[in-house]
Steps between C-alpha positions, in 0.01 A plus 500: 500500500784750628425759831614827212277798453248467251606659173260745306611538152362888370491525139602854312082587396426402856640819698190560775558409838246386552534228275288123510838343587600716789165580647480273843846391488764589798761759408717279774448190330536571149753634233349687221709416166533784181683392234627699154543238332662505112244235348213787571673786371613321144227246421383798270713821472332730773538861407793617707274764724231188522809293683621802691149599623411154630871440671473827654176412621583232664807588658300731661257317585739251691595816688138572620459116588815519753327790627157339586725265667546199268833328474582532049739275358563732164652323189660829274524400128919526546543319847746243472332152473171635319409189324277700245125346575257511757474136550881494562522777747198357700717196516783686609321716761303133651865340492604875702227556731439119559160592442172257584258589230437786261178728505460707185273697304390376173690630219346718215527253195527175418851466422612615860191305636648206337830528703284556799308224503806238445718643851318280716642191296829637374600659899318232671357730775116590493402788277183670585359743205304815630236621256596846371220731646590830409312409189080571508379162329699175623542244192196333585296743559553617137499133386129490658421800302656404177307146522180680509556697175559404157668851439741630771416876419697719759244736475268251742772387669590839604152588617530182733842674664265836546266308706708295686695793612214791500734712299280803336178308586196680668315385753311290338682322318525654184789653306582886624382704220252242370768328245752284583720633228614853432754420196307644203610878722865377504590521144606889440754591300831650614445865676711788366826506700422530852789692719327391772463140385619233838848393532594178640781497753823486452660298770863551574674157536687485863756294536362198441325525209842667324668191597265313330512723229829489456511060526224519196693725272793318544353144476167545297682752260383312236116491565285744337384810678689788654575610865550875476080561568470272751257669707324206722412429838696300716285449839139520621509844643646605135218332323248638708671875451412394145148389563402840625701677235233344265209492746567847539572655141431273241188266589276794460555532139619114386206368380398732262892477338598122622507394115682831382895512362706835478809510317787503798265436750490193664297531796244729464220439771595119545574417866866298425396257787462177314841391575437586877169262529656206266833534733307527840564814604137639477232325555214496240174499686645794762597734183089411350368598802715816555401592117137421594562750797584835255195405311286451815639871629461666128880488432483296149210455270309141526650431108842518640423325825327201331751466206831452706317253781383315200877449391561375833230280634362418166770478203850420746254206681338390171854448302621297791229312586485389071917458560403210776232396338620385194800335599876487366381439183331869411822650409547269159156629402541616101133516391572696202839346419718806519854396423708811403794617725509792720670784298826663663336829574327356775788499658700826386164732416630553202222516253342804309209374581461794767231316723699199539842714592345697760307140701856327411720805626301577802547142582845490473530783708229430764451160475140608471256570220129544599222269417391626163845536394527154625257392307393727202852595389740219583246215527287629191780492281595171578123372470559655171765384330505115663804507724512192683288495803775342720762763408262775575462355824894458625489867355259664741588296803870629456416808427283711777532494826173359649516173246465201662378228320146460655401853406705509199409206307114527498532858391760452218362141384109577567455889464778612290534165259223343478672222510284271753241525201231721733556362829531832658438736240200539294686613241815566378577867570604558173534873373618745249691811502180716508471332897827599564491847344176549697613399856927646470655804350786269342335495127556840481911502493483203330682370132228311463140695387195351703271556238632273235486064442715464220849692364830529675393793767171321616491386811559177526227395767239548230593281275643231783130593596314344194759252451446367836059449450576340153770238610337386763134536364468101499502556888376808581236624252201332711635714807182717545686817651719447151205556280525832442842479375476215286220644297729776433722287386269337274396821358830635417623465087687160430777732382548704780501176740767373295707825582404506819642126563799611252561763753539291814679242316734722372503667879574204658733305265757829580365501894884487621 
């Protein structure tokens, strides 16, 4: 045991300061370690605004620890001596600081929690792991709750999170509004163009965040995305400028439009503040209550309310309390034995499929798609036409800039893929053009005609559509939300199910 400073590792998702690991410590006996390390910007091929948000970020945030006082040893990604891994610069910084032990905050997913946990024996000073409690439901409170049920809905789940935290509940007890869900109000179409429709903010990088930008073009040139939008929030007081940019002009009207898609419109009424909660910036319950606030004063409908603290305290603490739950092991889930690669346009955007350039070229550009892009566009067309589950996976978590593989994972595998079988999903959300054409404008511009299955102009989702319930009717025909669909299918002339099939076939044997 040495007389050093105790040494407080603070990961790049873990930018609060108020963090587990540095709540109750001394700011004069400890060293706070951040580290940009190469192993966690290559062990999938980050978009290049992804890297350049989360660097900035925490070069930042390095700046506002020194502030509050703390002494911050801070490892840049081209310092001389960078050995590459986190394990290796902890090493480096105990060997440095001739530090006693290490206090840090449990890591986000199990392959950094694996590194983690073996410190204490590898550095032979005692590790102590704080429990990350920016999150609602600890991992064993939602282990209690998944025990107890032989279907982890997140429907339930998410009415647990309402009481626990009296978000939108009366006074006694019950749900505001006398339903616990207001979704079946958040489905509209896309709006006419709206001139007055929200912007996000555009935040000018200072000079910082252009040396950053400049390090990832040079060394990351190779990386998908580009750098000429990049648009994001580098500190708190940014993020929050951002929070009641949203708050302000676009929570009023985002329920009613959260599932719409505009041709060159990326944002619409979203809030863009995912990245800022998964990075640490924001944190989640203060931005529920401050959206349960406008309700309260009659500044945003209880549809719109309700819907976006649903994302947050239901769906973002559901998906990572099913990540934990389920162990290392979820991520090789393949329940309907998907094994096709990941066509190229996924990674250009260049497809005439006009609904699948627009999600893929936004994301390029942004390194952001919203969630029924996400999933109803990018995800359904790889539900569709059997790309590998795994692939689809690495794809997303490169890809967008609030990925990280807790939240990621259960929503590509579970919601998108089906592939954990029905674990999270009730279904697969599978769907046709005619959900597409009814939720976007993109049909309309399209090479492709909506209306048609079979012929060289139909749209391919329809026949992917049909192809999909009739390859996989061994495992999903007794699916009762599927019933519907399969007696259509059953209904339909032998002949025109054979061109139907010929017509995805055909589609998909010429996918590249």
């Amino acid at each position: 045991m040495t007389d050093g400073p105790l040494l407080i590792p603070v990961l790049g998702d873990q930018l609060t300061p108020d963090i587990a690991s540095l709540r109750g410590a001394d700011p004069a006996d400890s060293v706070v370690l951040m580290m940009e390390v190469a192993d966690e910007t290559t062990y999938v091929k980050h978009h290049k605004a992804k890297i350049a948000f989360i660097l900035s970020a925490m070069r930042h945030h390095a700046e506002r620890l020194r502030a509050l006082g703390w002494t911050v040893d801070y490892v840049r990604l081209d310092d001389p001596g960078n050995e590459g891994s986190f394990t290796a610069e902890v090493a480096r910084a105990v060997d440095r600081h001739k530090a006693r032990a290490i206090h840090v905050t449990q890591a986000g997913e199990w392959r950094v929690r694996a590194m983690l946990e073996a410190w204490e024996t590898r550095l032979g000073i005692p590790v102590t792991l704080h429990e990350d409690d920016r999150f609602l439901c600890s991992h064993a409170e939602f282990d209690t709750w998944a025990a107890a049920r032989r279907q982890l809905r997140m429907e339930y789940f998410y009415r647990d999170m309402r009481r626990k935290t009296g978000l939108l509940m009366t006074a006694e007890g019950e749900p505001e509004g006398g339903q616990w869900n207001f979704d079946a109000d958040n489905r509209k179409p896309p709006p006419q163009r709206d001139l007055l429709m929200p912007r996000p903010i555009r935040f000018r990088p200072d000079a910082i965040t252009q040396d950053v930008l400049a390090m990832v073009a040079d060394r990351f040139a190779g990386h998908i995305g580009s750098l000429d939008h990049f648009h994001f929030a580098a500190t708190r007081e940014e993020a929050l400028r951002q929070q009641k940019r949203f708050l302000d002009e676009a929570l009023p009207r985002f329920g009613d439009y959260q599932d719409a898609m505009l041709t060159d419109e990326p944002f619409l009424w979203h809030s863009i503040l995912s990245p800022y909660i998964n990075i640490g910036l924001l944190d989640p319950l203060d931005l529920c209550r401050a959206v349960e606030a406008r309700y309260r004063a009659g500044k945003a409908p209880l549809n719109c309310a309700e819907g976006f603290i649903r994302q947050i305290i239901g769906w973002r603490e559901y998906v990572r309390g099913i990540y934990w739950h389920e162990g290392p092991d979820y991520g090789r889930r393949n329940a309907l034995g998907a094994t096709r690669d990941l066509p190229g346009f996924y990674w250009s955007g260049e497809t005439d499929m006009r609904c699948l350039a627009q999600a893929i070229g936004q994301t390029i550009d942004h390194g952001y798609a919203h969630h029924i892009q996400r999933l109803m566009i990018t995800g359904n067309f790889a539900l569709l036409a059997g790309i590998d589950p795994h692939q689809v996976h690495v794809w997303y978590l490169e890809v967008y800039a609030d990925a990280y593989e807790w939240v990621e994972l259960p929503n590509t595998l579970g919601m998108a893929l089906f592939a954990d079988g029905g674990l999270l999903g009730s279904k697969p959300y599978a769907a046709g053009g005619a959900y597409i054409n009814r939720m976007s404008d993109y049909c309309g511009r399209c090479r492709y005609n909506v209306k048609k299955r079979v012929g060289e102009d139909a749209c391919p989702f329809n026949a992917l559509y049909w192809d999909f319930l009739a390859r996989n009717a061994q495992r999903l025909a007794r699916n009762p939300r599927l019933a519907m669909p399969y007696r259509n299918w059953a209904r339909m002339d032998e002949a025109d199910k054979a061109a139907i099939r010929d017509r995805a076939a055909n589609f998909l044997d010429n996918l590249e």
